[in-house]
PABA-599720 format. One record per residue (C-alpha): residue number from 1; z, x, y. Coordinates in steps of 0.1 Angstrom, whole numbers, always signed. Last residue first. Layout:
REM residues N
<pt pos="NUM" w="Z" u="X" v="Y"/>
...
//
This chain:
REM residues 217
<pt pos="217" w="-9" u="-91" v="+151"/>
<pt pos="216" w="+17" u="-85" v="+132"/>
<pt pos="215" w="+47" u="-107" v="+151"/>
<pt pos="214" w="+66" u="-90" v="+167"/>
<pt pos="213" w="+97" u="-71" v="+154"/>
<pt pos="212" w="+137" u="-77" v="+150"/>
<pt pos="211" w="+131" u="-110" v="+138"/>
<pt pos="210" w="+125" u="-103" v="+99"/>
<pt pos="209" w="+157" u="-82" v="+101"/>
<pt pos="208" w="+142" u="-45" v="+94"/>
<pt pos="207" w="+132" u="-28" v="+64"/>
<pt pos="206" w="+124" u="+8" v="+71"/>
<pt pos="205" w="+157" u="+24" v="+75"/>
<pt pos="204" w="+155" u="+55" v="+95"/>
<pt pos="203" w="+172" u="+84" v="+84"/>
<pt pos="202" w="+148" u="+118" v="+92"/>
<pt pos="201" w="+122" u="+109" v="+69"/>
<pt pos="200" w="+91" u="+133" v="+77"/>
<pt pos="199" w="+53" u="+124" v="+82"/>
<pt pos="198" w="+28" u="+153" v="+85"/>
<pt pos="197" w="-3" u="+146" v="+114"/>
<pt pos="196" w="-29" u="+178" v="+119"/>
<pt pos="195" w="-43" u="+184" v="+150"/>
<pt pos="194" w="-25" u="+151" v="+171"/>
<pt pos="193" w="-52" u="+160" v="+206"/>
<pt pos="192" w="-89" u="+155" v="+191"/>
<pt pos="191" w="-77" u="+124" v="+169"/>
<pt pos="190" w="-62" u="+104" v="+196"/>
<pt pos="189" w="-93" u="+87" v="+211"/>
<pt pos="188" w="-99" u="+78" v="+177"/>
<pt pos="187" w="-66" u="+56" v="+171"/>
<pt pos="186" w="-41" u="+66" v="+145"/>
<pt pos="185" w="-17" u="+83" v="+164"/>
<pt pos="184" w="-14" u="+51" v="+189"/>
<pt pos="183" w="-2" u="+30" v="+164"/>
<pt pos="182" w="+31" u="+57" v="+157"/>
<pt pos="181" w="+44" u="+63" v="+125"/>
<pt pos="180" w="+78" u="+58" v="+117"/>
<pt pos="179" w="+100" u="+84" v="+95"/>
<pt pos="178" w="+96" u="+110" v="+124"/>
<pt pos="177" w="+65" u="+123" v="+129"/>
<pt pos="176" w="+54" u="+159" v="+131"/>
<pt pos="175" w="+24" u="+165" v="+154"/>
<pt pos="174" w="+3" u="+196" v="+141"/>
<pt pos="173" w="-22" u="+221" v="+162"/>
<pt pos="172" w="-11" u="+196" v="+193"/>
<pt pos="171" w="-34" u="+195" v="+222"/>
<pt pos="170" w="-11" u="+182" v="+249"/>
<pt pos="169" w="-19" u="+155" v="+275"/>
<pt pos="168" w="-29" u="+157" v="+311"/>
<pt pos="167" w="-39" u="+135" v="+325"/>
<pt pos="166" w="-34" u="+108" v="+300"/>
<pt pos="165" w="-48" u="+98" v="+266"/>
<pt pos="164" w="-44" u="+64" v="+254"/>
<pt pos="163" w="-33" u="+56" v="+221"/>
<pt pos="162" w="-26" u="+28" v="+227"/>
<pt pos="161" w="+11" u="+20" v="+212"/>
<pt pos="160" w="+19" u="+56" v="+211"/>
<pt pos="159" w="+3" u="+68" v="+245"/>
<pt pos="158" w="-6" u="+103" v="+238"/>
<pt pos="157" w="+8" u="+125" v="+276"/>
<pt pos="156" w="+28" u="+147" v="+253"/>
<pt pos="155" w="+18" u="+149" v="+217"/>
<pt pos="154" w="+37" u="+124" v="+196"/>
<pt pos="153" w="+68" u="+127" v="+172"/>
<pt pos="152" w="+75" u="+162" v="+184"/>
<pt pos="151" w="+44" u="+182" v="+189"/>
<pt pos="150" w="+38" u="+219" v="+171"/>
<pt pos="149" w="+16" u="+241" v="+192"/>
<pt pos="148" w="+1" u="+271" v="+174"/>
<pt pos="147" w="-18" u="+294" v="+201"/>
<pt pos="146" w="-43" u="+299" v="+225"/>
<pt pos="145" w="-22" u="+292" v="+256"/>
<pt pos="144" w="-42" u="+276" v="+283"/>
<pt pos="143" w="-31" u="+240" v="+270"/>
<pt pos="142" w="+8" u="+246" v="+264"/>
<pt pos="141" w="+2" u="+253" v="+304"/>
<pt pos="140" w="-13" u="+223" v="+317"/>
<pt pos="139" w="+17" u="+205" v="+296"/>
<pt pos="138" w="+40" u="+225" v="+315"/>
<pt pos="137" w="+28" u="+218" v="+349"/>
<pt pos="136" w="+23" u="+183" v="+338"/>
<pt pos="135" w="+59" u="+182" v="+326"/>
<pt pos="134" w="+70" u="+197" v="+356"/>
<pt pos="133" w="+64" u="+175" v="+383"/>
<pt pos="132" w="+42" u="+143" v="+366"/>
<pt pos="131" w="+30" u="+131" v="+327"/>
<pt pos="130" w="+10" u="+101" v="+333"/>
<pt pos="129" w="+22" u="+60" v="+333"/>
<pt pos="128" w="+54" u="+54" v="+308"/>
<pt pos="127" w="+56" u="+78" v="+280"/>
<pt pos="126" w="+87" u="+60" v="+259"/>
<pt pos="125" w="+71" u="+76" v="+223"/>
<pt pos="124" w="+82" u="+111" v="+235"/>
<pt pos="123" w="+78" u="+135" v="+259"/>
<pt pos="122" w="+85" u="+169" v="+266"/>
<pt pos="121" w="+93" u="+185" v="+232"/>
<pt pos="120" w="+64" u="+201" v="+227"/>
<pt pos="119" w="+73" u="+235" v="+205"/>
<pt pos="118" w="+51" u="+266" v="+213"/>
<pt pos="117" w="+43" u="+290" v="+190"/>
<pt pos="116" w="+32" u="+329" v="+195"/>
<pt pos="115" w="+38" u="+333" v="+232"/>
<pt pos="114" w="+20" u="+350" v="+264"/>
<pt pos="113" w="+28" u="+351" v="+298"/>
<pt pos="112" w="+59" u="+331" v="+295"/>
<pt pos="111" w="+67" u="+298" v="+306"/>
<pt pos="110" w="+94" u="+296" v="+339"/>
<pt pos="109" w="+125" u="+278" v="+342"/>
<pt pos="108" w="+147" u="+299" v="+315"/>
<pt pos="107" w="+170" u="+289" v="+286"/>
<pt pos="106" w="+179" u="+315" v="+263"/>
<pt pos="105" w="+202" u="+308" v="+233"/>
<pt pos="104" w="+238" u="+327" v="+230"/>
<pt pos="103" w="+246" u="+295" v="+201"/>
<pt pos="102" w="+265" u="+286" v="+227"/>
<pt pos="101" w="+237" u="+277" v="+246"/>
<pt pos="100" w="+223" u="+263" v="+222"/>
<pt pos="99" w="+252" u="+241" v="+219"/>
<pt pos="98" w="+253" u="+231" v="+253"/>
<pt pos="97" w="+217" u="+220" v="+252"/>
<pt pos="96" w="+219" u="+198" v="+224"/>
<pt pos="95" w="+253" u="+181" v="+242"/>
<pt pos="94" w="+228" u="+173" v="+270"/>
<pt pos="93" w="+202" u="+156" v="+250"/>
<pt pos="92" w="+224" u="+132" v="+239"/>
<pt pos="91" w="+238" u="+128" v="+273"/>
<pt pos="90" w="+204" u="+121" v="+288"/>
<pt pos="89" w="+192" u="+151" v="+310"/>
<pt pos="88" w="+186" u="+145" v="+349"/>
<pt pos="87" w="+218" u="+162" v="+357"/>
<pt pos="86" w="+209" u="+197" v="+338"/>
<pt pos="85" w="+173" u="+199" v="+360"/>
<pt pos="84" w="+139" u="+186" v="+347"/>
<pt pos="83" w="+112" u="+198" v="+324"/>
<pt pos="82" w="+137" u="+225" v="+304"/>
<pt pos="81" w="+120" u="+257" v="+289"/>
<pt pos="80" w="+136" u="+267" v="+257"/>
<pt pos="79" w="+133" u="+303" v="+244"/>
<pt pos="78" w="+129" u="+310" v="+209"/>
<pt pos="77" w="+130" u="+344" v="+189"/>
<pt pos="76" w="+131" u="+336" v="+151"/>
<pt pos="75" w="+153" u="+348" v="+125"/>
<pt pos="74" w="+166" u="+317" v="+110"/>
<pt pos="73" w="+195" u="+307" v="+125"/>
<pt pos="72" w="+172" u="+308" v="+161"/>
<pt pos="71" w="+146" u="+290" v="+146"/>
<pt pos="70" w="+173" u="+262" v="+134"/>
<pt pos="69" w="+189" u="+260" v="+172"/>
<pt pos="68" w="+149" u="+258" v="+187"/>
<pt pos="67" w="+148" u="+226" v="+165"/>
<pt pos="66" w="+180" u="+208" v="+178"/>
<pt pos="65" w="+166" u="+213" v="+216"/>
<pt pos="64" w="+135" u="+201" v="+206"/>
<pt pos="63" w="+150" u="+168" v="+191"/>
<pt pos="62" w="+174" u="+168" v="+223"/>
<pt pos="61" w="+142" u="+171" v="+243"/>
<pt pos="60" w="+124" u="+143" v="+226"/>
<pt pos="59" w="+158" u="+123" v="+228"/>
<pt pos="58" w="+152" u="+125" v="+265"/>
<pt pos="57" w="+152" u="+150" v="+294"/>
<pt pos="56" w="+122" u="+166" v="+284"/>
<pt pos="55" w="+126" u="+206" v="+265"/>
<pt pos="54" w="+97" u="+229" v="+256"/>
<pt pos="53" w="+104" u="+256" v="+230"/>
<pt pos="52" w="+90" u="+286" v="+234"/>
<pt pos="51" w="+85" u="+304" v="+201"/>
<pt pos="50" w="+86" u="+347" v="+200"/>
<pt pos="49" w="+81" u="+354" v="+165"/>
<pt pos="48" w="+112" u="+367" v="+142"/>
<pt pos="47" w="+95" u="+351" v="+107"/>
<pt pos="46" w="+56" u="+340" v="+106"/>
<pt pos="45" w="+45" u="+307" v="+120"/>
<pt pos="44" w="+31" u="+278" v="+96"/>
<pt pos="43" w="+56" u="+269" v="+74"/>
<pt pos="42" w="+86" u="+284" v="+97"/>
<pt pos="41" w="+70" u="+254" v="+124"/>
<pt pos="40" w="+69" u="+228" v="+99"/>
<pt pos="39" w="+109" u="+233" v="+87"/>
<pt pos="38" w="+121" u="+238" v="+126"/>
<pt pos="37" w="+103" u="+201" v="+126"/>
<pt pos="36" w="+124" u="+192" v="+99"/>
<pt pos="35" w="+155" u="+208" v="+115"/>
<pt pos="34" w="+149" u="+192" v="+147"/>
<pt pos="33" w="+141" u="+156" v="+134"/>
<pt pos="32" w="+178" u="+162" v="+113"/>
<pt pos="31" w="+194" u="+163" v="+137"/>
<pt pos="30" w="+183" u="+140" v="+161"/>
<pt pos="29" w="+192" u="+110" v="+132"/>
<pt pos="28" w="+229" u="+129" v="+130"/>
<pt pos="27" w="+231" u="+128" v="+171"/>
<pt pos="26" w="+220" u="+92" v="+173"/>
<pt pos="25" w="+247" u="+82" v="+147"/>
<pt pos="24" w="+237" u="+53" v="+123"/>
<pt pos="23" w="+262" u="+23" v="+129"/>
<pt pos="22" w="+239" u="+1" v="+112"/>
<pt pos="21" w="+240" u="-21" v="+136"/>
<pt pos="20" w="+243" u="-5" v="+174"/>
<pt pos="19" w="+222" u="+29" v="+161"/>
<pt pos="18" w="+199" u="+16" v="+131"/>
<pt pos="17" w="+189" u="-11" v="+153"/>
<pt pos="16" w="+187" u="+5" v="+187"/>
<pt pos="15" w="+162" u="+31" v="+165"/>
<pt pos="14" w="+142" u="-2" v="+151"/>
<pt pos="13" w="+141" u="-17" v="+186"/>
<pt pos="12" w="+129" u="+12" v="+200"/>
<pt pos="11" w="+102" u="+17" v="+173"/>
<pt pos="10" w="+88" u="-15" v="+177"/>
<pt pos="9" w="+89" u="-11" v="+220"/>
<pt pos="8" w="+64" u="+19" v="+212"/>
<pt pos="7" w="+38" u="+4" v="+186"/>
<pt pos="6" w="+45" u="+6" v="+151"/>
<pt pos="5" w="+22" u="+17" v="+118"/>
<pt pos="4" w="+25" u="+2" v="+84"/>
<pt pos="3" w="+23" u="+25" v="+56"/>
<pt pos="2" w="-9" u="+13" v="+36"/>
<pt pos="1" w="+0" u="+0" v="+0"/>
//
């Protein structure tokens, strides 16, 4: 049977599901999205390479944030670049960043010249209207560099209901997708910028309260 596929606002009211009534803890579920997308990136990028990890506000950073922690365990040199300033992160996404830096991890404002991996973190599913300030610049940038470039749950700037492509929007080498997948992965405008799509379960039920979704339309 074909794995169904969800639009944004679906996939926020499954996560608010598993979070308000299944008690399911936001920091366990981000987690494990950052250790299995640590997982895809030591698959694919040789041990103690320089990765820059790119940071949003959001659970996207947080996930990012939880992923550049694993690298670091295992051998590899990350830096994390943030997309807005400490008091613009969600608290979620906050407590990631304290304990990287406890971990000793680097976090800078500005990309580096040159990098073996990069780690898109800057936006999520939630995209609302093109990428702007920093996130564009850093977007812009991911794209110059001619290197592997793993996307968190979506490339930045993909609209996940749509599909839609903004201005600008990454190119992904792989998009890792946690447990749901996204509609607007699977449309054709989407196929030049997702590079190659893997699915991983990081906790979220999938049977829902027959109410909990649209209808399928």
């Amino acid at each position: 049977m074909k794995e169904r596929s969800y639009t944004a606002p679906e996939v926020a009211r499954i996560e608010e599901y598993a979070i308000e009534e299944l008690k399911i803890d936001v920091l366990q579920l981000m987690e494990v999205a950052g250790f299995r997308s640590a997982e895809v990136m030591r698959d694919h990028v040789q041990s103690s390479a320089n990765i820059t990890v790119l940071a949003g506000s959001g659970g996207n950073g947080g996930d990012a944030l939880v992923c550049a922690k694993w690298l670091h365990l295992w051998g590899y040199h990350p830096i994390v670049i943030l997309a807005s300033g400490r008091s613009h992160l969600k608290p979620v996404t906050r407590h990631q960043l304290s304990v990287w830096e406890h971990l000793g991890g680097d976090v800078t404002l500005t990309p580096p010249r040159k990098t073996n991996a990069i780690v898109d973190g800057l936006i999520g599913f939630s995209l609302e209207g093109a990428p702007r300030g920093k996130a564009a610049e850093l977007i812009e940038w991911t794209n110059s560099q001619k290197t592997f470039v793993l996307s968190l749950d979506i490339p930045s700037g993909l609209d996940a209901s749509t599909g839609k492509i903004s201005t600008p929007c990454v190119r992904a080498t792989r998009t890792v997708v946690f447990s749901l997948m996204k509609q607007g992965l699977l449309s054709k405008e989407a196929l030049p910028y997702i590079g190659i799509v893997k699915m991983v379960d990081i906790g979220l039920p999938k049977t829902f309260p027959k109410d909990l979704l649209d209808p399928v339309q």
